[in-house]
C-alpha positions in Angstrom: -0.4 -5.8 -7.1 -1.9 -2.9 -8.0 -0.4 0.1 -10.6 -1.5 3.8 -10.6 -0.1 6.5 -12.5 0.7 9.7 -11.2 -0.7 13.0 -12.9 1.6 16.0 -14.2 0.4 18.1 -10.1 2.3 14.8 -8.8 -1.1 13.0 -7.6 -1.7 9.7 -7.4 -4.9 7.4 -7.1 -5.2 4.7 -4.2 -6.9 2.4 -5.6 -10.4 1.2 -4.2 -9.8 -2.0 -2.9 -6.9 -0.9 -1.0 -9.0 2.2 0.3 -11.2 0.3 1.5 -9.0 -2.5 3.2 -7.5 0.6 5.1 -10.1 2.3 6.1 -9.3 5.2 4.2 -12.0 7.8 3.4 -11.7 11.3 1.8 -10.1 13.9 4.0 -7.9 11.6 6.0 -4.4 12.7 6.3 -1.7 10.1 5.4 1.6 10.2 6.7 4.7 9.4 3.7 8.0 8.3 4.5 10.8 7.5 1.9 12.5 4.1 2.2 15.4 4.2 0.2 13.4 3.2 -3.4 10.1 2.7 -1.4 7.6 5.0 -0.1 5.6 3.8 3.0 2.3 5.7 4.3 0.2 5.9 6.9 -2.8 6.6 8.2 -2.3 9.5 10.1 -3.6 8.8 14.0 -6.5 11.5 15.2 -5.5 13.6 17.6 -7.9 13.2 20.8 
């Protein structure tokens, strides 16, 4: 489990290891969706 805090502009660090396990790097867009109590997010897909 990992925590992260969220700063006063509403941003929000993913941590490293899960960036990585992703294959998230800077610039990607992610895609959010609320879940009742949950948020889930996406890599968003390139368009070709």
């Amino acid at each position: 489990m990992h925590i992260a805090k969220m700063t006063s502009d509403g941003q929000v660090t993913i941590p490293a290891e899960i960036r990585s396990k992703l294959g998230l790097e800077e610039g990607d867009e992610l895609v959010l969706f609320l879940d009742g109590w949950k948020v889930q997010m996406f890599k968003r897909r390139s368009r070709a």
